[in-house]
N, C-alpha and C positions, 0 to 999 in steps of 0.2 A: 293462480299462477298466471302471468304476462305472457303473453305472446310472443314470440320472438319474430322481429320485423323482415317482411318479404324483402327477396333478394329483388332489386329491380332489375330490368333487363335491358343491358349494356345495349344489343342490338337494337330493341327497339326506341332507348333513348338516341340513339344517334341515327335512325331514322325518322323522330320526328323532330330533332334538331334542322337535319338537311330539307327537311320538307318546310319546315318553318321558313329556313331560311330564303330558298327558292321561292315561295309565294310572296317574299319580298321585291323580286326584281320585277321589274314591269317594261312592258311594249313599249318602245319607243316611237310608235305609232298609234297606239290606242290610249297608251298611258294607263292599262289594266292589266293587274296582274297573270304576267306569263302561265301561272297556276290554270286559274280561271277560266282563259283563253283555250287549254289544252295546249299552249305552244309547247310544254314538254311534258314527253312521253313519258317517260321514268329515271331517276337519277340511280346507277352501281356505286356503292362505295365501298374501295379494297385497296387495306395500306395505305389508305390517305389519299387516294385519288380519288377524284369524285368523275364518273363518264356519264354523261349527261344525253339523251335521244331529243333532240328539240326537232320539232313538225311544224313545218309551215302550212298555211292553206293555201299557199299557189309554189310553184318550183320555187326551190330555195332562191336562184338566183334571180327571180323576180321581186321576191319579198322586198318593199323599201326598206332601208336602216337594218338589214339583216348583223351587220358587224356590229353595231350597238347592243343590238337584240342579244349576242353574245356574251357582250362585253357586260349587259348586266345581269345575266344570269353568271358567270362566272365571277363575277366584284361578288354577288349574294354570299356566292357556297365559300369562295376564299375568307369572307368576313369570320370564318367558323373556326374554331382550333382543331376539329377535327378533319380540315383540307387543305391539303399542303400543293395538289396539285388540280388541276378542273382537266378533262378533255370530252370534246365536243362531236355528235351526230347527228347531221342535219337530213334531212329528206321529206319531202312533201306528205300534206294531210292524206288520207282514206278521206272516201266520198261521206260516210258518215262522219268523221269527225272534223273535215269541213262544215259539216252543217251543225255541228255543236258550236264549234266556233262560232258561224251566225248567230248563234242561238245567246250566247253567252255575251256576245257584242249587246244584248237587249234591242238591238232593230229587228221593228217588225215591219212588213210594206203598210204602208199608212193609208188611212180613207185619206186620198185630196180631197172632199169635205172641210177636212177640221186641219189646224196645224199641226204641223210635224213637230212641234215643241214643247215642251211644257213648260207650264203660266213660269216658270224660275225665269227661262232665256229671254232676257231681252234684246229684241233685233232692233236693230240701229240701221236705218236705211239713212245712206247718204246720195242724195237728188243735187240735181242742177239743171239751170234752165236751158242751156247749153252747154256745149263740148269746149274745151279749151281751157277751163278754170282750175284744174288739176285737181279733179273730185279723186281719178283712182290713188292718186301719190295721197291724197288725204285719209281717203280709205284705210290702205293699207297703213301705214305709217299710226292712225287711230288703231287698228284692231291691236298691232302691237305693242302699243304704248301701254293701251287696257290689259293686254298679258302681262306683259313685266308689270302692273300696278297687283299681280297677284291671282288674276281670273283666267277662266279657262274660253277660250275664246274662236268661232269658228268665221270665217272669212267667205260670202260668195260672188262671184261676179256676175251679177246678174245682166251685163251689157253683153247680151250674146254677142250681136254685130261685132262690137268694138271692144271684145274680150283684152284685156292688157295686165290684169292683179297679175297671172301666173308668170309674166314677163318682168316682174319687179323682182321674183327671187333668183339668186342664181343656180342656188343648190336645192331644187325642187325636185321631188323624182314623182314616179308615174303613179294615176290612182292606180287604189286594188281593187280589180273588177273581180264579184265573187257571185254568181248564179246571179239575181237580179238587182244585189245592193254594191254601191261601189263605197269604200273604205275610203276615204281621200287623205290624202298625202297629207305632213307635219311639217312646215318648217318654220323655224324660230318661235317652234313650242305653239305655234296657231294651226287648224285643220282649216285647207282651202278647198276650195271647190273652181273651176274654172272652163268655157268649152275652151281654152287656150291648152288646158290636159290633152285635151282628144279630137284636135284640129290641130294641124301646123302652125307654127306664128304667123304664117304668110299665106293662111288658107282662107278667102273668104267664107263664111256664112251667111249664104242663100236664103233663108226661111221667109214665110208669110207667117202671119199673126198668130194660126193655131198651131205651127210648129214653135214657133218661141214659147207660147203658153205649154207647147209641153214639154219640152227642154226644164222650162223654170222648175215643172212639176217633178220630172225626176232628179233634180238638183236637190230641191226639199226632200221627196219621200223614198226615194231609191237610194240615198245618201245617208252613212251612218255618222251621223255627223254626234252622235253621243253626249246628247243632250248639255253643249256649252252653255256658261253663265250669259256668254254675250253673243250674237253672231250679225256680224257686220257686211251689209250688202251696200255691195257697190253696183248703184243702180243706173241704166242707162240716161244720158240729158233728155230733157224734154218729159214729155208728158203721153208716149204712147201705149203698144201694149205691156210693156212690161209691166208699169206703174201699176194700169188695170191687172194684170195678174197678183201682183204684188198683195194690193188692197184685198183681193179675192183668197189668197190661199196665206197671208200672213196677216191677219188681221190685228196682230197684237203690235204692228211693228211701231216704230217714231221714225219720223221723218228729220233728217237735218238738213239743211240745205247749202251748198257750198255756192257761192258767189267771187266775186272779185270788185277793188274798190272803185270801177267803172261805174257809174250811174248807169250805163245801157247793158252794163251786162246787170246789176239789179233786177234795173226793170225785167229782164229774160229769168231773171232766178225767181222772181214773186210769181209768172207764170204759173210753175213745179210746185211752190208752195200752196197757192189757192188749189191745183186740182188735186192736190193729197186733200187740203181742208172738204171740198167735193168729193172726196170717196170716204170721207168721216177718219181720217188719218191723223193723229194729232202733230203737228208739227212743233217743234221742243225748241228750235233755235237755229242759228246761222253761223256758219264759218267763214270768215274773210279769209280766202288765200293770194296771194302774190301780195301782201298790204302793204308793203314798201321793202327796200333794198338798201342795208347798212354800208355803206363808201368803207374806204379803208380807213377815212376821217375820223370813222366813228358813227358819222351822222346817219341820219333815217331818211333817204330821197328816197318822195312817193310817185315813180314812175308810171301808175297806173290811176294815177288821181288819187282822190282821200274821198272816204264817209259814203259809198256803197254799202256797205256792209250794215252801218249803223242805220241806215236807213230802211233796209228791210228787213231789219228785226225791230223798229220801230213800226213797221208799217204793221208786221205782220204781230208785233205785242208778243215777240219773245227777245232774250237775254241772247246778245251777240258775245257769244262761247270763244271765238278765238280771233285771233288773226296771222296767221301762217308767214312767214318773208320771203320774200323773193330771196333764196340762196341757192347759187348755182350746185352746193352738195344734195340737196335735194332733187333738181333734175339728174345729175351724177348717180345719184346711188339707185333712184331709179330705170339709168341705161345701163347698169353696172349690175343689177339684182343684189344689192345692198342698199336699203332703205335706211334710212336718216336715224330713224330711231335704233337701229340697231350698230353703225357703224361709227355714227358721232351723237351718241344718247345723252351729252350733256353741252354741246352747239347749241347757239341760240335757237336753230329748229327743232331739235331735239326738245328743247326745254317747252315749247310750244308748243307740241304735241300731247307730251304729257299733260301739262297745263290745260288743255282739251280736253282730254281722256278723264281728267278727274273731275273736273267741269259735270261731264255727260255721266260718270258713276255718281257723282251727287246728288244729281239730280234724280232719281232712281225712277222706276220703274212709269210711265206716263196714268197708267191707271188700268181697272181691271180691262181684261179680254171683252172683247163683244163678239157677238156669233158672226161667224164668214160674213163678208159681203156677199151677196146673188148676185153676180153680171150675165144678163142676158144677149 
């Protein structure tokens, strides 16, 4: 005689529907699922409304992107036939599930010994021999070109002094500072880092040499920076302590060097590039930025000379990667916190950016990791 088949149970299929569904939505800040995170506490469903306890780990109304955070946990449950309605309970973590939350972020405090990265991340340091050749507009404008080409991608400022990435976006909000790791802030889909978070814009920074080095250090290992494909530092001009720090606690990084087609700012840019080749740095290539300025003619006037660029990536025996144009939308969208790439992504700068960006994915990875530098 056959069995006669179990009745299933109505209840808990439509709990693990809603649970399904929820572990769908994700942070708008970590980009991990809400589930995982513990950002919610437990979902009621009755009569088709779904009441949802979502827990943040700092007061609700510090949390960045809290309204997003909502809005996809609610898009989740609505996607279901059985929620016709979402409503929503917000209020701050328990000290214990604060600290699941870290836990679940996978940061751990890091030995500075070794990097904070895994062999995957490639960091892309962008150098200059000096200040004035527009390395941060290049910076920033590359990291997110590299996002929109698909990758997950994290941004640092490493020019403590002359902090400026955080002054390129408009709609940035504040890191999340959690027990000793800070969470940093998303915008346009990239995680930044900057002392321009945690310093006024008009605030200088005082430090001597071992206070920069350890600024830098807790930027790398106090920073959940969750492990990006790419993470782009904008590196201060010249060739001081940063560099040396740099060399010492990212040892996997590539160097690119940004110049202008001045002959004497060259000469200033091969500087930066020999003393990366001196801390055993492989240096990948060069960026020409301001390389000439298109008239309304049409034409290409090279206001800053011609054939810098090509000359020290000839000197230095790598592929000159780009050449940037002088267009006043790019100083614009940089005093504007709309960057080029995001506000005019198919402008001649726009398109040149990109053109960069796939350039430096192609080129993949420089070669394996070597053990930390020792700087005594």
């Amino acid at each position: 005689m056959q069995e006669e088949p179990q009745n299933s149970n109505p209840t808990q299929e439509a709990e693990l529907v809603i649970r399904n569904s929820v572990e769908q939505a994700t942070d708008p800040l970590t980009l991990k699922s809400v589930v995982s995170l513990g950002l919610v506490r437990s979902v009621e469903l009755h009569l088709g409304i779904a009441t949802v306890e979502i827990s943040t780990p700092v007061s609700p109304d510090l949390y960045p992107d809290l309204g997003n955070l909502i809005q996809n946990i609610e898009s989740a449950l609505m996607g279901t036939s059985l929620v016709r309605e979402v409503k929503t309970r917000v209020d701050a973590m328990l000290p214990g599930e604060q600290a699941d939350y870290l836990k679940a972020l996978g940061h751990l405090d890091k030995d500075d010994k070794k990097s904070p990265f895994p062999p995957s991340t490639r960091v892309i340091a962008i150098s200059s021999g000096k200040g004035g050749v527009g390395k941060s507009s290049v910076s920033v404008n590359l990291a997110l070109a590299i996002h929109k080409l698909g990758h997950t991608v994290g941004i640092l400022d490493a020019d403590i002094y002359g902090f400026s990435v955080s002054s390129m976006f408009s709609d940035i909000s504040d890191a999340l500072v959690l027990a000793n790791t800070v969470v940093p802030p998303r915008v346009h889909g990239i995680s930044l880092i900057s002392a321009g978070l945690f310093a006024g814009s008009d605030q200088p920074v005082i430090w001597r040499g071992p206070m920069l080095h350890s600024a830098l250090s807790q930027f790398l290992n106090n920073v959940a920076w969750l492990d990006p494909e790419y993470l782009v530092v904008d590196m201060p001009p010249g060739t001081g302590d940063i560099a040396l720090s740099i060399a010492e606690m990212l040892p996997e990084a590539e160097f690119y060097v940004v110049t202008t087609p001045q002959i004497a700012a060259e000469q200033v840019a091969q500087r930066s590039a020999l003393a990366a080749r001196q801390l055993k740095m492989p240096v990948r290539g060069v960026i020409e930025n301001m390389s000439y300025f298109r008239g309304d003619d049409g034409k290409k006037y090279e206001l800053f000379g011609k054939g810098g660029g090509e000359i020290l990536a000839d000197s230095l025996k790598v592929k000159l990667l780009g050449q940037i144009p002088l267009i006043p939308m790019i100083r614009e969208g940089g005093d504007k916190g709309e960057p080029v790439v995001v506000s005019h992504p198919e402008s001649e700068a726009g398109r040149a950016f990109f053109d960069l960006a796939e350039q430096i994915v192609a080129l993949g990875p420089a070669r394996r990791r070597r053990e930390a530098l020792k700087i005594s």
